[in-house]
C-alpha positions in Angstrom: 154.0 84.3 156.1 157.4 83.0 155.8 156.4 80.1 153.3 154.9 82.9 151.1 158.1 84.6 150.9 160.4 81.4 150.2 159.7 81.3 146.7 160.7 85.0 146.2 163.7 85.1 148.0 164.7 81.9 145.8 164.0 83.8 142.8 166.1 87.0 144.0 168.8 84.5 145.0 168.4 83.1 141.3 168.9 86.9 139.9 171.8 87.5 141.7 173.8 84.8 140.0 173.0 85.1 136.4 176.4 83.6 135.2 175.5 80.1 136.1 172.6 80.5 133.3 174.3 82.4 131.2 173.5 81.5 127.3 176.4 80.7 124.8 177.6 83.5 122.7 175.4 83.4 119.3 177.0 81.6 116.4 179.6 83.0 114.2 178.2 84.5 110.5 179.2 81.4 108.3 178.7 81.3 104.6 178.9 77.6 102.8 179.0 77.3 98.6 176.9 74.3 97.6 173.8 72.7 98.8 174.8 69.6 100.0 178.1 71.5 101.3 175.3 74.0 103.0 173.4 71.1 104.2 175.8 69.5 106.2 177.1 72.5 108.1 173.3 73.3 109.1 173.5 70.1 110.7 176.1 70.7 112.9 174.9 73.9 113.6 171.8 73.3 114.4 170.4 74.7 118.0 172.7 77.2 117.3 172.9 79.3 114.3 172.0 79.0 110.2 174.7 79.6 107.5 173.9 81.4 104.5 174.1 79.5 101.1 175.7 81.0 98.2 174.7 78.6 95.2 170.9 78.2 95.2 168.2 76.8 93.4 169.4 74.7 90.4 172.2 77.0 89.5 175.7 75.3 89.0 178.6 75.7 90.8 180.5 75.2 86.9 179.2 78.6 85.8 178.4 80.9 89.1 178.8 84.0 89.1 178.5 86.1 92.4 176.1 89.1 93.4 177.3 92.0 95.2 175.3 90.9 97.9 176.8 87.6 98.5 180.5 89.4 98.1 179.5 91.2 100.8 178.0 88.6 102.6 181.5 86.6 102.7 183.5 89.5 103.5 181.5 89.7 106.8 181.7 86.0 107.1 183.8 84.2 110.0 183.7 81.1 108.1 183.0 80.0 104.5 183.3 76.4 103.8 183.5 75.6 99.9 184.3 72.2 98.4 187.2 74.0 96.6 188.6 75.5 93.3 188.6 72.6 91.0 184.6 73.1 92.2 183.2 76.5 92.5 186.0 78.5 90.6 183.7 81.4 90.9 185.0 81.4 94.4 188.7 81.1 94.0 189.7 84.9 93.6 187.0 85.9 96.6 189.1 83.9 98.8 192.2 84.6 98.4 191.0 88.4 98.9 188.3 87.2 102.3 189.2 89.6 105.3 191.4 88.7 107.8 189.4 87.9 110.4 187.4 85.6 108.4 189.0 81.6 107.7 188.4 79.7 104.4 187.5 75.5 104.8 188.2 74.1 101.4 186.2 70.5 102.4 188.2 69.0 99.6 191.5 68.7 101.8 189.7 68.2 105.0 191.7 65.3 106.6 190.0 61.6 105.9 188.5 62.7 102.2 189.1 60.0 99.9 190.1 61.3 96.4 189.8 59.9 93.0 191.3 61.2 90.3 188.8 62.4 86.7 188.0 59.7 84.4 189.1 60.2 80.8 186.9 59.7 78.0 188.5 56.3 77.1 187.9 54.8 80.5 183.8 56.3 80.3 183.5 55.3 76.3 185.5 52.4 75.6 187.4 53.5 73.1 191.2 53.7 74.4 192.2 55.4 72.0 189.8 58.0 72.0 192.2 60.6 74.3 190.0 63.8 75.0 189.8 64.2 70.8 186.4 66.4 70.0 186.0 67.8 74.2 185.9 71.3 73.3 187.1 73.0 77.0 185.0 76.0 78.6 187.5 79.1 80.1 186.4 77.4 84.3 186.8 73.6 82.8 188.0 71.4 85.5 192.0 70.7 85.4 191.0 67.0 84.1 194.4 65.4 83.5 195.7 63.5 86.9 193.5 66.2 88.9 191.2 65.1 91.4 187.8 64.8 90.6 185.9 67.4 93.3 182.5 65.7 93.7 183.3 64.5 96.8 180.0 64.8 99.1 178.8 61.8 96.7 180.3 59.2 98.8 178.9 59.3 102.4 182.7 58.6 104.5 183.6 61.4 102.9 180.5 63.3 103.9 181.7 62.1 107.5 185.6 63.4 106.7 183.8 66.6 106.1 181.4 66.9 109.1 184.8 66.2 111.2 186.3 69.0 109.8 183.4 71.5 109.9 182.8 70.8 113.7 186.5 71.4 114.3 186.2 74.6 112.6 183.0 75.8 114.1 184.4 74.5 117.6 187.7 76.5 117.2 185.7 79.9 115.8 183.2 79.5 118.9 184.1 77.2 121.5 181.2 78.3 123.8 178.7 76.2 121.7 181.2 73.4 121.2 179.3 70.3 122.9 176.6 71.7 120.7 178.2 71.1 117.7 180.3 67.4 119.2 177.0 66.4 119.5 175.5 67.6 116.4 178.5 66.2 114.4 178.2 63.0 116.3 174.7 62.3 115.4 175.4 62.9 111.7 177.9 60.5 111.7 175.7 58.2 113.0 173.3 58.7 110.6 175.5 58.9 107.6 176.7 55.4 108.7 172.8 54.3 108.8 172.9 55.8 105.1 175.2 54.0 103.6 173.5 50.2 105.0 170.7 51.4 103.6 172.1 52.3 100.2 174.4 49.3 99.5 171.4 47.1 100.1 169.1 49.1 97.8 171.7 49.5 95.0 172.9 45.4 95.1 170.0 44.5 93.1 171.0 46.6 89.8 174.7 46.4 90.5 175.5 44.7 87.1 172.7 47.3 84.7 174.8 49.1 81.9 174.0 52.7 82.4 175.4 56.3 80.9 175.8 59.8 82.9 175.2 63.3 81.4 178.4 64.1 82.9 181.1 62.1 85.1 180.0 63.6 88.4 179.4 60.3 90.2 182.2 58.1 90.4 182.7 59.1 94.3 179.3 57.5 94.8 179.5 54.5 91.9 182.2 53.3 93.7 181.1 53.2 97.0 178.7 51.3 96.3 179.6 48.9 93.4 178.3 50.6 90.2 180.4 51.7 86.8 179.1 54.1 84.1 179.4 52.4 80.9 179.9 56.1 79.1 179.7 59.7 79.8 178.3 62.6 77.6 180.5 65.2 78.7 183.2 65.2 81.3 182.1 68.2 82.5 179.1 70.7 82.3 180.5 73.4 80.8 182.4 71.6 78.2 180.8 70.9 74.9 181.4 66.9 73.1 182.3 66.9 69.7 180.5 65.0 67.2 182.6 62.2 67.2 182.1 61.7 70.6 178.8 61.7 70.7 178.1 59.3 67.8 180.8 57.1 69.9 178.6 57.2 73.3 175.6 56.8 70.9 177.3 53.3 69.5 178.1 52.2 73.2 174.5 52.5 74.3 173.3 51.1 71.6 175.6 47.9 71.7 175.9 47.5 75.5 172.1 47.6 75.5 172.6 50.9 78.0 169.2 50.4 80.1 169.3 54.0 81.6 170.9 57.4 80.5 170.7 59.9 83.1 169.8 63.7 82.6 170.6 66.6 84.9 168.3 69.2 85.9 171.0 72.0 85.9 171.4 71.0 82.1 169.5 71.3 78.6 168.8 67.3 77.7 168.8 68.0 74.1 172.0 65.9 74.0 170.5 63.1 75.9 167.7 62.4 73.6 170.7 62.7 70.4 172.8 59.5 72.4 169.6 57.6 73.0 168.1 57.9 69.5 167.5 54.5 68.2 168.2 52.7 71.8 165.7 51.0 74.0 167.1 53.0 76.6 165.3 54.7 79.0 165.7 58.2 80.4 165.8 59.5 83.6 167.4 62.3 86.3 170.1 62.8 88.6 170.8 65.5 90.8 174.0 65.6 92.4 173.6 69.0 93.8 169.6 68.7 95.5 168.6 71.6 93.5 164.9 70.5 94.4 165.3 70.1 97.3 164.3 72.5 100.3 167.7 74.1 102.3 168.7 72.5 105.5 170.3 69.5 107.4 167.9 66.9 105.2 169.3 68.2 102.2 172.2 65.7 102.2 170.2 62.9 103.0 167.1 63.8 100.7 169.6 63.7 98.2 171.5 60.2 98.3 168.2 58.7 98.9 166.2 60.7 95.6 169.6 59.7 93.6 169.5 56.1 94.6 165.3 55.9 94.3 166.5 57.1 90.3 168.7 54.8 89.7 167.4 51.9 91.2 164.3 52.6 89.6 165.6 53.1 86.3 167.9 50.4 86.1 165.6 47.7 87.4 162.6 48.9 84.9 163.9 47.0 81.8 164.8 44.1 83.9 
C-alpha cells in the first residue's frame, strides 16, 4: 500500500513547487524589415518566438511603402531591427515616431560591420571620366557620394556582426530566454563561418570571369570573396541610366567579352537585354534579397548558396 502511494505523493510534492519548472516569459513582439534581415533574427529566436517581416515577397526595400497594418504592427513592436535609412527609407519617419517603449536596431551600425563606401559609375564602367553624367536620381535615391553602401548582409562576417548585435538586443529586452538566444546566436556563427569555406572554394574557380550587375548591390559579397563587376546598369533601383550610359556599359560588355550580366527579379530586364544586344554574353539572376525564397532562419543561407550556384554557373558556362 505504501509503494502505491509513493508515486503520488511525489507528484503532489512536484505541484507544490512549480517555480523550479517554471517556463520563460514568452518572447517580446519583434518586427525585422528585410528578408535576409528577418531571417537571421528567426534564427536566434528560434525555440522561442517568430518576428514579423515587413518587406515580403519580391517587393523592394527601394520603393516600400507601408500598410496600416504593418504601422500598427511596429507601434506594438518591442524591437524592430532594420538595416537602416540609406536602405529601407520607407522606414526612416516610422522610427523616429516608434513608441517609447519600443527600441530601434539599425544592423548597419551594429558594432563589427564592415562598410564600404558606393561605387561611382567610373569605377563600375571604366570610363573615369564619366562622373554620374546621364543617372537621372529617384526622390528615396541612395546618398551615393562618400555614403556607405547599405547591402551589408552580402558579406557573411558581417552577417555574424549582426547576429551579435541582435542577441544582445533580444537578451537585453528578455533576459529570461537569454541562454536561448547565446546558444542560438552561437550556432549561427558557426555556421556562417562553415558558409563562407564553402563559398570561397566554390567561387575560386570563376574568380578572373568579366561579369556586369543590374545594379551595384554586391560589392559587400564581391569582395569577400575575390570577384569585381566589370560594369553596372544602374547604381541603384530606382534610378533610371541615361542613354549614354547605357550605350557605355553596352561597349564594355561587348569589348571585355562580359560572360554573364545578371538580372534581378525585383526589376523589369528590359534593360538587360538593351546592354547585351550584339554580345555573346549570357544572362542570368541574382537575388540579393531571397524574394523566392520561403521565410525563416534558412533564408540567409538559401540565399548566399542560390547567389553563388548563379554565378558560378554562369560564369563557368562560356568557359
Amino acid at each position: 500500500m505504501n509503494k502505491l502511494r509513493l508515486p503520488v505523493l511525489a507528484c503532489l510534492a512536484l505541484l507544490a513547487v512549480p517555480s523550479t519548472f517554471a517556463q520563460a516569459d514568452p518572447a517580446p513582439a519583434v518586427m525585422a524589415s528585410i528578408k535576409p534581415v528577418h531571417s537571421l533574427v528567426a534564427g536566434v529566436m528560434d525555440g522561442v518566438g517568430k518576428p514579423g517581416l515587413l518587406v515580403e515577397g519580391a517587393a523592394s526595400p527601394h520603393t516600400y511603402a507601408l500598410k496600416p497594418s504593418q504601422v500598427r504592427a511596429l507601434s506594438d513592436a518591442k524591437l524592430v531591427f532594420w538595416i537602416g535609412p540609406g536602405l529601407e527609407n520607407f522606414l526612416a519617419k516610422p522610427m523616429e515616431n516608434i513608441s517609447g517603449d519600443a527600441r530601434s536596431i539599425a544592423l548597419n551600425s551594429a558594432s563589427g560591420v564592415i562598410h564600404h563606401e558606393f561605387r561611382g559609375l567610373d569605377e563600375l564602367d571604366g570610363d573615369a571620366h564619366a562622373g554620374h553624367e546621364g543617372h537621372k536620381h529617384g526622390d528615396h535615391d541612395h546618398d551615393h557620394a562618400g555614403s556607405d553602401d547599405p547591402h551589408i548582409w552580402l558579406d557573411p562576417r558581417n552577417a555574424a556582426a549582426m547576429v551579435d548585435a541582435i542577441e544582445a538586443s533580444l537578451t537585453e529586452a528578455d533576459p529570461s530566454n537569454a541562454a536561448t538566444y547565446s546558444a542560438n546566436a552561437e550556432r549561427l556563427r558557426q555556421r556562417l563561418d562553415e558558409l563562407e569555406t564553402r563559398i570561397a572554394g566554390q567561387i575560386s574557380a570563376v574568380k578572373d570571369r568579366h561579369f556586369a550587375v543590374f545594379h551595384d548591390a554586391y560589392q559587400y559579397f564581391e569582395r569577400r570573396f575575390g570577384l569585381e563587376a566589370s560594369a553596372a546598369i544602374t547604381l541603384s533601383p530606382e534610378s533610371s541610366p541615361g542613354a549614354e550610359h547605357v550605350s557605355r556599359v553596352s561597349r564594355r560588355i561587348r569589348d571585355l567579352k562580359v560572360v554573364c550580366v545578371f538580372t534581378e527579379p525585383q526589376f523589369e530586364p528590359k534593360l538587360v537585354r538593351v546592354v547585351t544586344e550584339g554580345s555573346s554574353a549570357r544572362s542570368a539572376e541574382l537575388d540579393p534579397l531571397g524574394a523566392a525564397l520561403p521565410d525563416g532562419p534558412e533564408l540567409y543561407f538559401d540565399l548566399l548558396e542560390g547567389m553563388t550556384r548563379s554565378m558560378t554557373d554562369c560564369l563557368s558556362s562560356n568557359g
